[in-house]
N, C-alpha and C positions, 0 to 999 in steps of 0.2 A: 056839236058838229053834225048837219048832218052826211048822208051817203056823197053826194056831189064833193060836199069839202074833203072830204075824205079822199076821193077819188084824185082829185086836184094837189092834193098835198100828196099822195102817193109817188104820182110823176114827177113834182119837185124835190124828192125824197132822194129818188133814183138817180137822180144826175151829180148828187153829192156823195152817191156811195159808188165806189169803185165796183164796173161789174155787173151793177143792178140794173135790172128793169122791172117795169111795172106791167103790171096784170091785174085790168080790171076789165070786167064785166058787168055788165046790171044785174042786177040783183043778186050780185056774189060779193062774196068779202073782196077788199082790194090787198092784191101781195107784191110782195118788193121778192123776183125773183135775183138771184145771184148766182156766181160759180159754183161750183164741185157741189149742187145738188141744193143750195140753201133758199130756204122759202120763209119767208116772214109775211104775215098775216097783219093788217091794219086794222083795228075796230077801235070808232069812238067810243066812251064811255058815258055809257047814257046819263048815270047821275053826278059826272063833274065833266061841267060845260067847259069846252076846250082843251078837254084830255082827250088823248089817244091810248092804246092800248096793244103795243107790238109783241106779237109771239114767234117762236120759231117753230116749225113746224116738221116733223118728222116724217119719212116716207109713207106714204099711206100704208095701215092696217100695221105698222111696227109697233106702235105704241100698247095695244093687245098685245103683240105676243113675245114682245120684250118688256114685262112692266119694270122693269125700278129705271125705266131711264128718265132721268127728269124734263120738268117743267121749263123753259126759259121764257122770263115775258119779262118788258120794262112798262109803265107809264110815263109818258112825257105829255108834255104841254107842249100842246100844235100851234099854239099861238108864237110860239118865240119863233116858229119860222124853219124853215126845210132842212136849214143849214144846221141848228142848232137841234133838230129831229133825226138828223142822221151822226150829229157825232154821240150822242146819245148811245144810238143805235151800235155804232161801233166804239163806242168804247163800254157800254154795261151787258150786251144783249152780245152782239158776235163771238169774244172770244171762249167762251165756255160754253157758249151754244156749237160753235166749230166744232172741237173736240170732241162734245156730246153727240154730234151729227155722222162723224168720223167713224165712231166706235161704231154707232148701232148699223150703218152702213156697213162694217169690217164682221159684225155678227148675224146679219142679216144674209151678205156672201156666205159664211162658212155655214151658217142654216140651208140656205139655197145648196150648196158641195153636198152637204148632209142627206138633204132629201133624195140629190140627185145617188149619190151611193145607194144609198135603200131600196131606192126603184126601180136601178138597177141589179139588186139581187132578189126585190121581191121578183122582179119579171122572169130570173133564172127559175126560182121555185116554183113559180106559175107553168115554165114548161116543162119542167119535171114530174109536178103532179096534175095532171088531166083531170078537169071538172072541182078543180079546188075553187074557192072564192077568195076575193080578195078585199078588205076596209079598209082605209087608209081614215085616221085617227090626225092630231096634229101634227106629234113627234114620232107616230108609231105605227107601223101595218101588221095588221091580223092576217096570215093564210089559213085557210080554214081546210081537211081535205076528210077525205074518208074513204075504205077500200074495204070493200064487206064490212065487216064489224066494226074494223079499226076507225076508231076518229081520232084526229090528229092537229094540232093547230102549232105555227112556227108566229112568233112573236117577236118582228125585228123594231130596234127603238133607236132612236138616232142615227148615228152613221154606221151600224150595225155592226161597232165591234164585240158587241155580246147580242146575244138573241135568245129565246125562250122557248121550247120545242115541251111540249106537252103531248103523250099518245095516249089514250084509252084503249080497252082491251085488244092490247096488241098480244099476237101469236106470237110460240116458242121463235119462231125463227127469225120476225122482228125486232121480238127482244133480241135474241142473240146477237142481231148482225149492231142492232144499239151500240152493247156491251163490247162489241170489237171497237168501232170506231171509237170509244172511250176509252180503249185500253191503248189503240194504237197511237190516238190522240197524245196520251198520257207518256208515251216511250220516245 
């Protein structure tokens, strides 16, 4: 098949799947888009003439930074015809592609919450120490600071319910005021 059939069977694809529309471009893959976010990719298969090769398609850049989610693809034979390409499609490809799509969507929001807590308590510690720095990392921000001697780095990771606070030569009274907050922590 080439790109034109491809493109042609895509729009007759769409009209048999509840929901769908097509989306083609030149010189782009052609996708069968759907409700609540589903995207399916059409490529023919170059070494079996008359095969197609449907994927579903995750939100861009999830796939990186959620790996174990899987794969979903079917092969069918474009030849049998629109009709028989979209039951295909919904009956071996959508329903455990949904679910899969579902999830990483439901992990990708509570990653998105995540970040947003972090960054709002890195921005508290940024105004609390003048001329500190700040890295932000995938899952995790570096504050970096320093006051005479003392260097000091806070290390928050996810949604910042534990964090990592490291000082170097800190004075008597650093430590000390430390040592309170730990103990008052601790009461």
């Amino acid at each position: 098949m080439n790109e034109w059939e491809v493109d042609e069977l895509v729009f007759e694809v769409a009209e048999h799947l509840e929901g769908f529309t097509p989306l083609v471009r030149p010189g782009h893959p052609a996708y069968l888009m759907g409700p609540a976010g589903v995207r399916l990719v059409v490529h023919p298969i170059w070494n079996q003439q008359g095969r197609i090769r449907v994927l579903g398609v995750y939100p861009d850049g999830s796939r990186g930074m959620l790996l174990n989610l899987r794969r979903h693809e079917i092969t069918v034979t474009a030849a049998r015809g629109a009709k028989f390409v979209a039951k295909r499609i919904e009956r071996r490809l959508l329903p455990d592609y949904r679910r899969d799509l579902v999830a990483c969507c439901e992990r990708l929001a509570a990653r998105s919450a995540e970040n947003g807590t972090r960054a709002e308590f890195a921005e508290t510690l940024m105004t609390l120490l003048p001329d500190a720095t700040l890295t932000e990392k995938e899952r995790e921000t570096v504050i970096r600071w320093r006051l005479g001697n003392t260097i000091g780095t806070f290390t928050l990771r996810g949604d910042t319910t534990t964090s990592t606070i490291e000082i170097r030569d800190a004075d008597r009274e650093l430590t000390e005021r430390m040592a309170y907050a730990v103990q008052h922590r601790a009461t």
